[in-house]
The first five atom37 places (N, CA, C, CB, O) and aatype in JSON, in Angstrom:
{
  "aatype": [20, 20, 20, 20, 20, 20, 20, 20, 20, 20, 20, 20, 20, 20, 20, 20, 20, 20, 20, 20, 20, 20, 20, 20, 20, 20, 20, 20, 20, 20, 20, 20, 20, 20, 20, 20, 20, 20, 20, 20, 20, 20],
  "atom_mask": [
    [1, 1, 1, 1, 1],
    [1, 1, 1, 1, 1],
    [1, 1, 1, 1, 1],
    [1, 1, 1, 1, 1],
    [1, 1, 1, 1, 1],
    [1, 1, 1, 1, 1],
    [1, 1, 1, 1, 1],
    [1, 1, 1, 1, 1],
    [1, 1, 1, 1, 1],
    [1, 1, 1, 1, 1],
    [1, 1, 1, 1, 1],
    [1, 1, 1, 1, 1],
    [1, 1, 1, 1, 1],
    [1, 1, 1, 1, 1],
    [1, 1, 1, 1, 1],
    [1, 1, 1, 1, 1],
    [1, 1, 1, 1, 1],
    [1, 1, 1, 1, 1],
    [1, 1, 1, 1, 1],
    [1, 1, 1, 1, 1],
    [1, 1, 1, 1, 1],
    [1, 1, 1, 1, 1],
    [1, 1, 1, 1, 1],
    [1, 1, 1, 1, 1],
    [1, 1, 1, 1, 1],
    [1, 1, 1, 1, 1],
    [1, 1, 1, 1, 1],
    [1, 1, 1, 1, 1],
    [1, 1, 1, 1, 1],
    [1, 1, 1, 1, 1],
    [1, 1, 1, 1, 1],
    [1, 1, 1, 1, 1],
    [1, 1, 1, 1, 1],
    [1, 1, 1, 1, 1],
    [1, 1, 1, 1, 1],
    [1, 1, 1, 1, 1],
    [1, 1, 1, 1, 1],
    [1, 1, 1, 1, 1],
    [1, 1, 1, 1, 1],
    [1, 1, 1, 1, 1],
    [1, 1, 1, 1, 1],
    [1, 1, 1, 1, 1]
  ],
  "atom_positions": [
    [[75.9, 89.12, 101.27], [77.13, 89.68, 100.73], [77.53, 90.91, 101.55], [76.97, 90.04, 99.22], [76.73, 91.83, 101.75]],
    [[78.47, 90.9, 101.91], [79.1, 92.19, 102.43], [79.73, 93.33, 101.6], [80.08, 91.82, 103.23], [80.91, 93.4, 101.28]],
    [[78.79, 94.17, 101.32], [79.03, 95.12, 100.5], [80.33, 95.97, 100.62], [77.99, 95.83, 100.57], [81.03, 96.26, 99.66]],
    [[80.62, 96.41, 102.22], [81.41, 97.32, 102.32], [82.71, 96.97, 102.54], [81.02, 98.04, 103.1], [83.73, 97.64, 102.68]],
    [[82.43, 95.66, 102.55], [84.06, 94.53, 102.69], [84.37, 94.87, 100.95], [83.71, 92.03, 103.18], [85.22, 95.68, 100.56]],
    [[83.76, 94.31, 100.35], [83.99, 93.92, 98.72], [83.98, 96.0, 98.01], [81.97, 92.46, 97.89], [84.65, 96.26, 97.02]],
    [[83.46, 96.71, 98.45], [84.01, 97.73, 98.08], [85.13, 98.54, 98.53], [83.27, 98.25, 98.02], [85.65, 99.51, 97.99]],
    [[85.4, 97.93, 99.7], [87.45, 98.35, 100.29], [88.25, 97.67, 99.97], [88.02, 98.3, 101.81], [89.43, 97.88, 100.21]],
    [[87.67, 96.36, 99.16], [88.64, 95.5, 98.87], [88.86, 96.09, 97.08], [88.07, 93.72, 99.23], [90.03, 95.94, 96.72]],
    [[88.16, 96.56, 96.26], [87.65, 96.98, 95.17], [88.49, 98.19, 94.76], [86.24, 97.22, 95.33], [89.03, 98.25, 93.66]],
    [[88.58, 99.18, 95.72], [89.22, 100.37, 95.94], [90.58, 100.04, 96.34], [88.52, 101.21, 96.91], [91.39, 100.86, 95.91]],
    [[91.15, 98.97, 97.13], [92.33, 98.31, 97.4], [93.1, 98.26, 96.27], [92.14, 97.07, 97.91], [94.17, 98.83, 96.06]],
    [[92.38, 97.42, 95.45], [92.96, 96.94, 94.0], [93.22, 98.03, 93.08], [91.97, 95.98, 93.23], [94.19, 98.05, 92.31]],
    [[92.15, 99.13, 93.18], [92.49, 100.06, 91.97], [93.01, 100.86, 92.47], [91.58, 100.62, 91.14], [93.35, 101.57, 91.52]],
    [[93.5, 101.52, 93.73], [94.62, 102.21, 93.89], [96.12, 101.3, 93.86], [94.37, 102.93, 95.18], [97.19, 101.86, 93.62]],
    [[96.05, 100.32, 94.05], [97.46, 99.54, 93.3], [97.26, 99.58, 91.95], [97.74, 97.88, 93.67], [98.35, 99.77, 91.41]],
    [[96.11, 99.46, 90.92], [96.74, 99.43, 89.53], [96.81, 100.7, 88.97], [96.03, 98.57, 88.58], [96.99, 100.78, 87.75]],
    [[96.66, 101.93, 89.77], [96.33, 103.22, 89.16], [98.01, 103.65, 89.55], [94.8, 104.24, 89.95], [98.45, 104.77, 89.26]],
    [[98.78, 102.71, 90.17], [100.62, 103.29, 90.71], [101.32, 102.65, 89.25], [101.57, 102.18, 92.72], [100.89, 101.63, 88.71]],
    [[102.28, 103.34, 88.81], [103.53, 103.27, 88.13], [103.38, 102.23, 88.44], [104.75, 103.96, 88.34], [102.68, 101.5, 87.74]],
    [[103.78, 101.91, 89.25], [105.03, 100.34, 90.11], [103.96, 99.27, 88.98], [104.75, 99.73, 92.97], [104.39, 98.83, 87.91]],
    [[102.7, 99.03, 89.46], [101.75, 98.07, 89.04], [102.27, 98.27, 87.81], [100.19, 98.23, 89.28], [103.0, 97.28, 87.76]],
    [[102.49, 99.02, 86.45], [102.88, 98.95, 84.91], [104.28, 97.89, 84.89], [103.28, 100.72, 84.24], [104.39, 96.83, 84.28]],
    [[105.26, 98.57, 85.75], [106.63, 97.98, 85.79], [106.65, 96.84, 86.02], [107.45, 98.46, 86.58], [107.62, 96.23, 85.58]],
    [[105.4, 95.89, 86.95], [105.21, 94.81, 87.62], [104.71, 93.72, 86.18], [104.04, 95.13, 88.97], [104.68, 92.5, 86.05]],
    [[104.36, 94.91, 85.24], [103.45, 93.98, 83.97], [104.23, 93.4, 82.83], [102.3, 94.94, 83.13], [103.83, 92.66, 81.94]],
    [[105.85, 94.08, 83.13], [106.6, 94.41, 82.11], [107.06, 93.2, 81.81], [107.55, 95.38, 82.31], [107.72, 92.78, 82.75]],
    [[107.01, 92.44, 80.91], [107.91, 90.93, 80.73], [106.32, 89.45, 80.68], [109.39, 90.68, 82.83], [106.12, 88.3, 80.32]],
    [[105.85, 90.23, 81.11], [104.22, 89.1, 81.52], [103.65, 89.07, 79.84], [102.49, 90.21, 83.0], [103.82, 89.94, 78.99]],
    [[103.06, 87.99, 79.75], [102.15, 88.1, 78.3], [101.57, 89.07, 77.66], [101.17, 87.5, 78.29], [100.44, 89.42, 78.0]],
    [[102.13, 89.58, 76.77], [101.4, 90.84, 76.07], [101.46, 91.97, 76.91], [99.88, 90.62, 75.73], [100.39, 92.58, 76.99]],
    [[102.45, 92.43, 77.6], [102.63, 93.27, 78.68], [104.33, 93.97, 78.64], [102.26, 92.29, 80.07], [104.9, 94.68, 79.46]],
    [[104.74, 93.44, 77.43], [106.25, 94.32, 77.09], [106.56, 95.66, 76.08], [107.19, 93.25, 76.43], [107.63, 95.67, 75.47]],
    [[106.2, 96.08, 76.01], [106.24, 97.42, 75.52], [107.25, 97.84, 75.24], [105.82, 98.23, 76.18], [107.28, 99.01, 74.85]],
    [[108.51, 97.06, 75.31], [109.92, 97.29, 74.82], [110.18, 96.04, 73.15], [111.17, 96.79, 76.52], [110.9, 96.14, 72.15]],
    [[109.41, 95.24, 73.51], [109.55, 94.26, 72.49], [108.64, 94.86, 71.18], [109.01, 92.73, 73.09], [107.62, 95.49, 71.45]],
    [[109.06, 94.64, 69.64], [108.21, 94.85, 69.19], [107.06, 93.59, 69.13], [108.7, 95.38, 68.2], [107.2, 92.89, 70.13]],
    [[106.18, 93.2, 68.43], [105.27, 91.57, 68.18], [106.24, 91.12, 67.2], [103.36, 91.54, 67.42], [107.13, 91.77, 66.65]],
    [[105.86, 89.8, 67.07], [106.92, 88.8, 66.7], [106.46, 89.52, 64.81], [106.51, 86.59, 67.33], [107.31, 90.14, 64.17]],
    [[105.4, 89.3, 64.39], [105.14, 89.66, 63.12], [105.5, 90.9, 62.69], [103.97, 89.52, 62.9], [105.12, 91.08, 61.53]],
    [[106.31, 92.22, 63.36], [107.15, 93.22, 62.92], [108.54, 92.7, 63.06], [106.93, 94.49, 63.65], [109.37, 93.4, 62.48]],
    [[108.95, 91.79, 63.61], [110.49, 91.25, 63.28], [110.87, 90.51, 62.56], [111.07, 90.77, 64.01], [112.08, 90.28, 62.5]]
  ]
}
């Protein structure tokens, strides 16, 4: 296993999900709308 491949690739990923943008990207996806209330409060 290549350790230091799979930990730049690791660090890759969580500095994209630690950006704004990545939340905005979630917005509309399954269980990921935060503007909608759940169907069982409407």
């Amino acid at each position: 296993m290549k350790i230091r491949e799979h930990l730049e690739q690791t660090e890759a990923r969580l500095e994209r999900i630690r950006r704004d943008e990545y939340l905005r990207e979630l917005v509309g996806t399954i269980g990921a709308d935060p503007l909608r209330p759940a169907r069982s409060e409407v």
